[in-house]
C-alpha positions in Angstrom: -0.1 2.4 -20.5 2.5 4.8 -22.0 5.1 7.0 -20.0 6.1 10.3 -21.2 8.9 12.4 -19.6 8.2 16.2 -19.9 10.7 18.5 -18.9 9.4 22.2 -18.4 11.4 25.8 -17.7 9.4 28.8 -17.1 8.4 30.9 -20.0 9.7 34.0 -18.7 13.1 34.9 -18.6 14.6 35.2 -15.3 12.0 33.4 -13.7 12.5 32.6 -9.8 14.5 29.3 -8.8 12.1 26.2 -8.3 13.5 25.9 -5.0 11.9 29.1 -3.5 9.6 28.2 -0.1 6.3 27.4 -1.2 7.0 26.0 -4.7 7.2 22.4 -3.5 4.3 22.2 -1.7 2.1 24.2 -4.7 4.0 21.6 -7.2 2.7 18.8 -4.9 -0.8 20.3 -4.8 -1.2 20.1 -8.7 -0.2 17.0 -9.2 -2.7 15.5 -7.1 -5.0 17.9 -8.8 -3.9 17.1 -12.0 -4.4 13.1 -11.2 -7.9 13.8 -9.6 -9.3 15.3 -12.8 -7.5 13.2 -15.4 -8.7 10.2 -13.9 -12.6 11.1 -15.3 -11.1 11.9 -18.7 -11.8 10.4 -21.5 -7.8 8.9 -21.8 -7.1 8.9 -17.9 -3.7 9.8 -17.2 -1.3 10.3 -14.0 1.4 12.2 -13.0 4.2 9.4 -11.6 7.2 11.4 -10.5 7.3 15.5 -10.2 11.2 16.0 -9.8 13.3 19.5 -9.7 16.2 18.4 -11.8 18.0 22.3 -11.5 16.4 25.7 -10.2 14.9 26.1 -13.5 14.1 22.8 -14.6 11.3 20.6 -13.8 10.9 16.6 -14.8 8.1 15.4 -14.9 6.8 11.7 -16.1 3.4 11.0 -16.5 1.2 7.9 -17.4 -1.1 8.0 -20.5 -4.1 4.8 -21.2 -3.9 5.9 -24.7 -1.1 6.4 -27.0 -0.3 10.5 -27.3 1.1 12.0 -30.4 3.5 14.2 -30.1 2.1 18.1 -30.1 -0.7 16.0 -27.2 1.7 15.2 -24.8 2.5 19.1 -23.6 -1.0 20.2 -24.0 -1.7 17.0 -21.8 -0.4 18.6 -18.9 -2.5 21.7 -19.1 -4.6 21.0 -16.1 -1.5 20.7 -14.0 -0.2 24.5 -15.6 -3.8 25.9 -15.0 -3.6 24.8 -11.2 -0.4 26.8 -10.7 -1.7 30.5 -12.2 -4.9 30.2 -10.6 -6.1 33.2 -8.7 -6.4 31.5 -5.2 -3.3 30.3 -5.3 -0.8 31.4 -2.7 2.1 31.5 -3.6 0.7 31.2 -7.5 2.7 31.0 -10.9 0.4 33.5 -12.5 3.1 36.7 -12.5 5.4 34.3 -14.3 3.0 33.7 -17.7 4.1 34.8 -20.7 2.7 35.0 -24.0 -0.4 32.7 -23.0 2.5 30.1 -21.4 3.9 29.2 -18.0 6.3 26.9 -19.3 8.7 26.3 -22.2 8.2 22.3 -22.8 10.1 19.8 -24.2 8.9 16.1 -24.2 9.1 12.6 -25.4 7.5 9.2 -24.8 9.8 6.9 -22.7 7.8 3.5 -22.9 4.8 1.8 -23.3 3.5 -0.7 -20.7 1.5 -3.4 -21.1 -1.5 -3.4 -18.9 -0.9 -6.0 -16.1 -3.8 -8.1 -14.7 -6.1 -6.5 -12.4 -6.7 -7.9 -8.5 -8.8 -7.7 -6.8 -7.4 -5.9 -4.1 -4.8 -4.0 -6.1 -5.2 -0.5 -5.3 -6.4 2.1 -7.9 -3.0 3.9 -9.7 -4.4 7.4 -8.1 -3.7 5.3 -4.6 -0.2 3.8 -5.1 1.7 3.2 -1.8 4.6 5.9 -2.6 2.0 8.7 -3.8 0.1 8.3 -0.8 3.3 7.9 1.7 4.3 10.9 0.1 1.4 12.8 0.9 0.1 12.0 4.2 4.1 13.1 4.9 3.7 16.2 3.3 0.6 16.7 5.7 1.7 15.3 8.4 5.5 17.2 8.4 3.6 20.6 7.8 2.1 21.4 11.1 4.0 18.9 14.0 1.3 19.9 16.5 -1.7 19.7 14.2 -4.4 17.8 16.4 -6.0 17.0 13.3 -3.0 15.6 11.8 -2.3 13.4 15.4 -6.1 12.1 14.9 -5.7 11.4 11.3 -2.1 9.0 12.5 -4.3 7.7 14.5 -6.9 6.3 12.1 -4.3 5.5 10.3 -2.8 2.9 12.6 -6.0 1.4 13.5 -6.5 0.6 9.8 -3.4 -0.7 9.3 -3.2 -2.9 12.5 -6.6 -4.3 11.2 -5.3 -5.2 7.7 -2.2 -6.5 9.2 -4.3 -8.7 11.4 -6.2 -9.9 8.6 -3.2 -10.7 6.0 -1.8 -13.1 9.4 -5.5 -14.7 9.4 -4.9 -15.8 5.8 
């Protein structure tokens, strides 16, 4: 695998602050669309860490099976920009394109990592335990009184008390 860190500003000048309500959870939203679709590409690749680094910066490091040159690895993340200016989108990027771009992007490759043996029951990279933590929280924190949510914890336990039992049995 290769990492790459991309750093991206808005295009537009005096663009709103990444902080403002709703950008988080949007940002959220497109990397795990982003990591959906890349994953039936022809060079999978996944987003690994989404960070606001200032109101008007973004950091993001991504994971790439196949080595990118170096006009690839902004156009790689094209997916993610198209998610944010979509029409449906609520709030949505889309008033803050301009000239054909959302953002201004500036990146590099940080390292290549060789491919470590697969298990059997190592979980698939779209599944890792953080990205998953981090999402059932971001569901779970958004509505407190979401029966839906409470049903999901639920299900959740159940699962886990029945792995737990079985990693004791072993």
């Amino acid at each position: 695998m290769y990492h790459y860190q991309t750093l991206a500003q808005f295009a537009k000048v005096n663009p709103p602050s990444f902080y403002t309500a709703g950008y988080e959870k949007l940002l959220m939203e497109a990397v795990e669309h982003f990591n959906m679709r890349s994953r039936l590409a022809a060079n999978p690749k996944e987003i690994l860490e989404l960070r606001v680094l200032d109101a008007g910066t973004l950091k993001l490091v991504f994971a790439s099976e196949n080595r990118l040159n170096e006009p690839q690895i902004s156009r790689s993340l094209r997916v993610f920009s198209m998610y944010l200016i979509r029409e449906d989108a609520e709030p949505s990027f889309r008033h803050l394109v301009t000239g054909k771009r959302l953002f201004r992007m500036e990146s590099s490759e940080i390292e290549a990592v060789e491919p470590a043996p697969k298990a059997m029951d190592t979980p698939p990279p779209a599944c890792n335990g953080l990205s998953m933590a981090h999402r059932l929280l971001t569901l779970l924190l958004a509505d407190e009184d979401d029966v839906q949510a409470e049903a999901c914890v639920r299900e959740i336990e159940k699962i886990l008390k029945k792995w737990e039992k079985s990693r004791r049995a072993e």
